[in-house]
N, CA, C and O atoms as a Tinker XYZ file with bonds, in Angstrom:
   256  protein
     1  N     40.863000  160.984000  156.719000    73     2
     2  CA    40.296000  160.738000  157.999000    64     1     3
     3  C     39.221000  159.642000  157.893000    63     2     4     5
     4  O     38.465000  159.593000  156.922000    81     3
     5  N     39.169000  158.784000  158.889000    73     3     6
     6  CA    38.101000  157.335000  158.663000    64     5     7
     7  C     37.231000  157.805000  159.525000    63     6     8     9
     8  O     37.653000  158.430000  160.498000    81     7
     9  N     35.957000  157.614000  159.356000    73     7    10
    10  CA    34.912000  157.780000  160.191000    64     9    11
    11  C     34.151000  156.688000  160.743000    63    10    12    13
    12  O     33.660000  155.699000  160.199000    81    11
    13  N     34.161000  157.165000  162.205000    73    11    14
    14  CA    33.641000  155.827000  163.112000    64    13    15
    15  C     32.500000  155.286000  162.896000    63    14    16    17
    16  O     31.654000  156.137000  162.620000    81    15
    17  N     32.084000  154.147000  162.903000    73    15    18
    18  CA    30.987000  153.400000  162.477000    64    17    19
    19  C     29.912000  154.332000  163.334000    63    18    20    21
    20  O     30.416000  155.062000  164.187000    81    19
    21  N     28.703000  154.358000  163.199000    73    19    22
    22  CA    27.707000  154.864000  163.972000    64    21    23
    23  C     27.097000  153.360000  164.577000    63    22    24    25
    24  O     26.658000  152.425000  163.906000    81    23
    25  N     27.206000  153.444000  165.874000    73    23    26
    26  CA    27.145000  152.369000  166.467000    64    25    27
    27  C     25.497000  152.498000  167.583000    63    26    28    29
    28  O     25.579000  153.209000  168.585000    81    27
    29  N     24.533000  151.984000  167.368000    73    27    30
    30  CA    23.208000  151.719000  167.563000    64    29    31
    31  C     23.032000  150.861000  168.896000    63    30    32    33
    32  O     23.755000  149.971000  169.343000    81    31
    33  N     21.807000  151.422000  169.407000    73    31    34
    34  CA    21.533000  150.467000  170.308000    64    33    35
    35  C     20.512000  149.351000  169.908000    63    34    36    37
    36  O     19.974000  149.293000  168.802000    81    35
    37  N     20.284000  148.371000  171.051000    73    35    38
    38  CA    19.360000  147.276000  170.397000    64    37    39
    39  C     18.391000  147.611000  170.033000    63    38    40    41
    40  O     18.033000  147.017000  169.016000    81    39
    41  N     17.357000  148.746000  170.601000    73    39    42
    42  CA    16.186000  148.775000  170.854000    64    41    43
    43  C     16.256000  149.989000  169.523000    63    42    44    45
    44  O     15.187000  150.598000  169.494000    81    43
    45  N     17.187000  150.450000  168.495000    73    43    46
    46  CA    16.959000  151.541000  167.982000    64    45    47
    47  C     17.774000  150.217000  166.253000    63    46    48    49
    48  O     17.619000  150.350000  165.039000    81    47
    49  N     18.422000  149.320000  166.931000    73    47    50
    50  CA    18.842000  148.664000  165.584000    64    49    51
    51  C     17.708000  147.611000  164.888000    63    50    52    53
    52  O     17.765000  147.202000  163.728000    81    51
    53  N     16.787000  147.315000  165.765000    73    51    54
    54  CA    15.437000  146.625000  165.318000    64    53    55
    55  C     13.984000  147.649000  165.516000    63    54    56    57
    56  O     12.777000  147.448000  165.381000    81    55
    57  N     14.574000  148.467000  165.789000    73    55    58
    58  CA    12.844000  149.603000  165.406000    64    57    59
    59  C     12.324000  149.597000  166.521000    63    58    60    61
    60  O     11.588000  150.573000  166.664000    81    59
    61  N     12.375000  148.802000  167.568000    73    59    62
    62  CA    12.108000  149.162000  168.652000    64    61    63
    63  C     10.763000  148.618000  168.809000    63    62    64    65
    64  O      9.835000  149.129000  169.436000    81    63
    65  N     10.777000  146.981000  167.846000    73    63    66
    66  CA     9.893000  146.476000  167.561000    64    65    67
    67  C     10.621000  145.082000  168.163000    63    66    68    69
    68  O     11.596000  144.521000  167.663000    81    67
    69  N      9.718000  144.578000  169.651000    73    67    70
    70  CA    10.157000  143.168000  169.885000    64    69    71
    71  C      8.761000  142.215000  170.010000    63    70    72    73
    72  O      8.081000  142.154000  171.035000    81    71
    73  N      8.522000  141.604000  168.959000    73    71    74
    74  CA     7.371000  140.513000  168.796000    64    73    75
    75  C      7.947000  139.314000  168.625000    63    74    76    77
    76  O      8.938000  138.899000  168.023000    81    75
    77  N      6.777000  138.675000  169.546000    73    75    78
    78  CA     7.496000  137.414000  170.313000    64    77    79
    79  C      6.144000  136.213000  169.386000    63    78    80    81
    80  O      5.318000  135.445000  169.878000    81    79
    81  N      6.424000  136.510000  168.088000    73    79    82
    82  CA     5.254000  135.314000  167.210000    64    81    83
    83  C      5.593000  134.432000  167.233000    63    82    84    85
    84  O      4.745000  133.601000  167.561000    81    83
    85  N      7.357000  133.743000  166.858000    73    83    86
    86  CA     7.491000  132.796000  167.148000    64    85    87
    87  C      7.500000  132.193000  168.745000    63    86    88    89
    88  O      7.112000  131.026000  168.799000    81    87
    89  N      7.679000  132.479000  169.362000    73    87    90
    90  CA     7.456000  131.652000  170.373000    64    89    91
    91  C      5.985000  131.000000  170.827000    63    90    92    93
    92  O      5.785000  129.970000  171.471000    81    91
    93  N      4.903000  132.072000  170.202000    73    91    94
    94  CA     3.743000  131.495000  170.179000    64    93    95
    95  C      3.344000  130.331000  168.911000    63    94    96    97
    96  O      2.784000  129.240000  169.019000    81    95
    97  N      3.777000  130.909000  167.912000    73    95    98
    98  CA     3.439000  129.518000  166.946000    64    97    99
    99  C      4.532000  127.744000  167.315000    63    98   100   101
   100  O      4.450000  126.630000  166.797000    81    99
   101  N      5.374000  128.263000  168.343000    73    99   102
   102  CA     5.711000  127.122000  168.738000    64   101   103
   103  C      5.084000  126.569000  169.835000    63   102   104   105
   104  O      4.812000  125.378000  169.985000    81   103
   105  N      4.857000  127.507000  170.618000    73   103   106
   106  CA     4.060000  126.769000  172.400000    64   105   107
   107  C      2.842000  126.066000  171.126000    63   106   108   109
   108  O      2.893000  124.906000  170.717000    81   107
   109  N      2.012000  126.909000  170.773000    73   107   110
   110  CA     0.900000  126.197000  169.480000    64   109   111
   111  C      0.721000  125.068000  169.062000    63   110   112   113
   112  O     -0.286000  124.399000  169.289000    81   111
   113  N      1.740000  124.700000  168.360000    73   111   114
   114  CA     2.352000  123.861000  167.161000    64   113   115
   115  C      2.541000  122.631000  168.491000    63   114   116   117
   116  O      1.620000  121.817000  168.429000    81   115
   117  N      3.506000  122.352000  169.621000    73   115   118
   118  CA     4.075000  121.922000  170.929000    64   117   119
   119  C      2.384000  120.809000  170.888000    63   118   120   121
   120  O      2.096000  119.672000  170.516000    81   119
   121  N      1.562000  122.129000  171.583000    73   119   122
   122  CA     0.377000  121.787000  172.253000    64   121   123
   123  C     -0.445000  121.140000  171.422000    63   122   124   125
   124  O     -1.304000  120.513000  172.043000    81   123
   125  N     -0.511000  121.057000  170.389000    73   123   126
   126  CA    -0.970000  120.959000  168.940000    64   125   127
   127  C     -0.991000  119.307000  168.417000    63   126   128   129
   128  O     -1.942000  118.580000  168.131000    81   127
   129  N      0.588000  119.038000  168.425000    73   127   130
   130  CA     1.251000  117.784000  168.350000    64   129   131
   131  C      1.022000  116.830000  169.192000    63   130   132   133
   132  O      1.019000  115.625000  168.939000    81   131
   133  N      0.792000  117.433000  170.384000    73   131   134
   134  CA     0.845000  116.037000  171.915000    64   133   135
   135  C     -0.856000  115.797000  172.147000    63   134   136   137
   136  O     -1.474000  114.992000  172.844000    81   135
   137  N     -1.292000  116.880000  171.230000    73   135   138
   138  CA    -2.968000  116.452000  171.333000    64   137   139
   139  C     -3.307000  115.725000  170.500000    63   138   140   141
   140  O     -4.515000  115.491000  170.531000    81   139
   141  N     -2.689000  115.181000  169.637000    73   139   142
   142  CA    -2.699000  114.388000  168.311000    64   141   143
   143  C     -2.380000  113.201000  168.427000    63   142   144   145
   144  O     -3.045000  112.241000  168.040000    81   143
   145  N     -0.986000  113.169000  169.152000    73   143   146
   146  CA    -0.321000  111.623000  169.839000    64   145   147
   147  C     -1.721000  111.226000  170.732000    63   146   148   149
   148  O     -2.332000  110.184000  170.493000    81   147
   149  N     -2.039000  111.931000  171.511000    73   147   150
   150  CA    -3.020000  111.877000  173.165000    64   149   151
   151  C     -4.187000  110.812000  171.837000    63   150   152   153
   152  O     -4.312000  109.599000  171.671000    81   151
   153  N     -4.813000  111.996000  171.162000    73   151   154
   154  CA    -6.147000  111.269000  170.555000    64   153   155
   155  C     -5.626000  109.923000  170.026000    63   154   156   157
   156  O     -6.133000  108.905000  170.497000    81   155
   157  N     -4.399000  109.785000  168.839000    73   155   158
   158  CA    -4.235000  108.871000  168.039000    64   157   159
   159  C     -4.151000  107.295000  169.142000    63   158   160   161
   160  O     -4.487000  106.137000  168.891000    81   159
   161  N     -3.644000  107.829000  170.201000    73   159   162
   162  CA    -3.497000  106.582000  171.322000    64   161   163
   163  C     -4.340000  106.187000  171.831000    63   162   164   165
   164  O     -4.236000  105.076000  172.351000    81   163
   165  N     -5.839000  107.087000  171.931000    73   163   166
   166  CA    -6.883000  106.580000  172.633000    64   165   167
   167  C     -7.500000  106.196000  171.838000    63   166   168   169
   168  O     -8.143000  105.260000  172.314000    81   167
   169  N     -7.852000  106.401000  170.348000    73   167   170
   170  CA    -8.343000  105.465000  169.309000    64   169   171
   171  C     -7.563000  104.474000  168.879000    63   170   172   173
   172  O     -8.156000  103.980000  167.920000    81   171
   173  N     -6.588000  103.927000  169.057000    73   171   174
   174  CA    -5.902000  103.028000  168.789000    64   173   175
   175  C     -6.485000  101.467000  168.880000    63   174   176   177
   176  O     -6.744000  101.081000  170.020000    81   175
   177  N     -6.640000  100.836000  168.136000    73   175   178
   178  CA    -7.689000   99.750000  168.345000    64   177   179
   179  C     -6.723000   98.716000  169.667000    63   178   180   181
   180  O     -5.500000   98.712000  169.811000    81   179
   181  N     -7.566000   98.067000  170.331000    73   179   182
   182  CA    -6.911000   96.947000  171.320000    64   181   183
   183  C     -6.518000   95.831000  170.928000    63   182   184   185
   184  O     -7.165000   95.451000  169.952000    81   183
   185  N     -5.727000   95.120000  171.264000    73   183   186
   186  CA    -5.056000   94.161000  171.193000    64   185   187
   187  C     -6.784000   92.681000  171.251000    63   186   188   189
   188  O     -7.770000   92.706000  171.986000    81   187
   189  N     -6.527000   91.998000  170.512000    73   187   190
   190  CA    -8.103000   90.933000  170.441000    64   189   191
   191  C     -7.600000   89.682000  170.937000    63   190   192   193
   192  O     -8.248000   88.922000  171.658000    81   191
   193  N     -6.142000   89.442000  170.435000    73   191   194
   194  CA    -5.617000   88.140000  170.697000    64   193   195
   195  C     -5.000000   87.866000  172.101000    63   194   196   197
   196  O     -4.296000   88.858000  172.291000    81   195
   197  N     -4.884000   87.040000  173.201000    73   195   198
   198  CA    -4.513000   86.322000  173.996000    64   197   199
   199  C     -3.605000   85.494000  174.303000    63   198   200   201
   200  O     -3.975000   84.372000  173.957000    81   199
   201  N     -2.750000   85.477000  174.708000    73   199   202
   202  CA    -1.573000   84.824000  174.873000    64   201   203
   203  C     -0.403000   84.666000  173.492000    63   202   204   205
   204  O     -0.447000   85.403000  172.507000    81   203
   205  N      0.254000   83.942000  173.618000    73   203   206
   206  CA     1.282000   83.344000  172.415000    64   205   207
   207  C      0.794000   83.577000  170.830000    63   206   208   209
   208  O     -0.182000   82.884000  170.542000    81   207
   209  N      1.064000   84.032000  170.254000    73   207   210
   210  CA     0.883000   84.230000  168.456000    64   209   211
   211  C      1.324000   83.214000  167.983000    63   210   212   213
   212  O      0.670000   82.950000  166.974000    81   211
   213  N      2.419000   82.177000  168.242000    73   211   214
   214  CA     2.781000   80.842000  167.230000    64   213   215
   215  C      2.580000   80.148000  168.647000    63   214   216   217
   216  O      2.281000   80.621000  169.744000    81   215
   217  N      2.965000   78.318000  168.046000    73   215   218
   218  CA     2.869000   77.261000  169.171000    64   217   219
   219  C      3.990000   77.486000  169.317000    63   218   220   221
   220  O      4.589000   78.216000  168.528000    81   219
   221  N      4.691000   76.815000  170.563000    73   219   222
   222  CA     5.759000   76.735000  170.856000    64   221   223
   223  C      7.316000   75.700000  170.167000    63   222   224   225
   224  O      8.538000   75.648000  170.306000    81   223
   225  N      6.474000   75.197000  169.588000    73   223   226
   226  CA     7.174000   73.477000  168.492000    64   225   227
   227  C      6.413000   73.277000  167.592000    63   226   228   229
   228  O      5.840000   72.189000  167.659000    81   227
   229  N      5.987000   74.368000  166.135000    73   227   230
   230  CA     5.242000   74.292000  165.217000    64   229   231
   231  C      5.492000   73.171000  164.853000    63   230   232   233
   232  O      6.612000   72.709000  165.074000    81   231
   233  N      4.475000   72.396000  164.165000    73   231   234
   234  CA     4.445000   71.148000  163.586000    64   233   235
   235  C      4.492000   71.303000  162.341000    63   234   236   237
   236  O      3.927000   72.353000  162.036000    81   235
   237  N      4.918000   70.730000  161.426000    73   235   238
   238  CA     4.734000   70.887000  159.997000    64   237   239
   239  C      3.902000   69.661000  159.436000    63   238   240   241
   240  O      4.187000   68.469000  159.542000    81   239
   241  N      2.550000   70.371000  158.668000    73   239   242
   242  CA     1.379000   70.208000  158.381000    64   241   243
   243  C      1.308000   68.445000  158.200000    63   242   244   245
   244  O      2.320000   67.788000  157.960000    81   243
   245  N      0.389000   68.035000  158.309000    73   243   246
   246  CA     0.539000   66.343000  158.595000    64   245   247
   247  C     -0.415000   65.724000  156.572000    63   246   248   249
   248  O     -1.548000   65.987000  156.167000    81   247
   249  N      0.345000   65.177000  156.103000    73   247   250
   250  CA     0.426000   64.583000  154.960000    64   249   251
   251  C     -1.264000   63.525000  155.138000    63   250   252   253
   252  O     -1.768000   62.848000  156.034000    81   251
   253  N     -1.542000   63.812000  154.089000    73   251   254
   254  CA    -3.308000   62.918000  153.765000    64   253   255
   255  C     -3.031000   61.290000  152.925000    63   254   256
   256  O     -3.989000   60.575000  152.633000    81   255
């Protein structure tokens, strides 16, 4: 004779223990990260230079 599995409910197959840690070390971690981008962007040094970085028809250097 085979005997039927003993078949459990959810709340009796995990102890009847539902902790929700990860979801807090992620909202955390989330809030954590975008406060980091936020700061790193507002210290970010500014731009000093003005217009164009090369001339438009570099010249090559004029002979002495």
């Amino acid at each position: 004779m085979v005997e039927q599995p003993e078949k459990l409910t959810t709340n009796e197959a995990r102890g009847g223990v539902g902790l929700n840690v990860v979801r807090y070390v992620l909202i955390i971690s989330v809030i954590l990260a975008v406060a980091a981008m936020v700061i790193t962007y507002l210290n970010a040094p500014s731009p000093t230079q003005q217009g164009a970085t090369t001339s438009p028809d570099p010249q090559p250097p004029a002979a002495s």
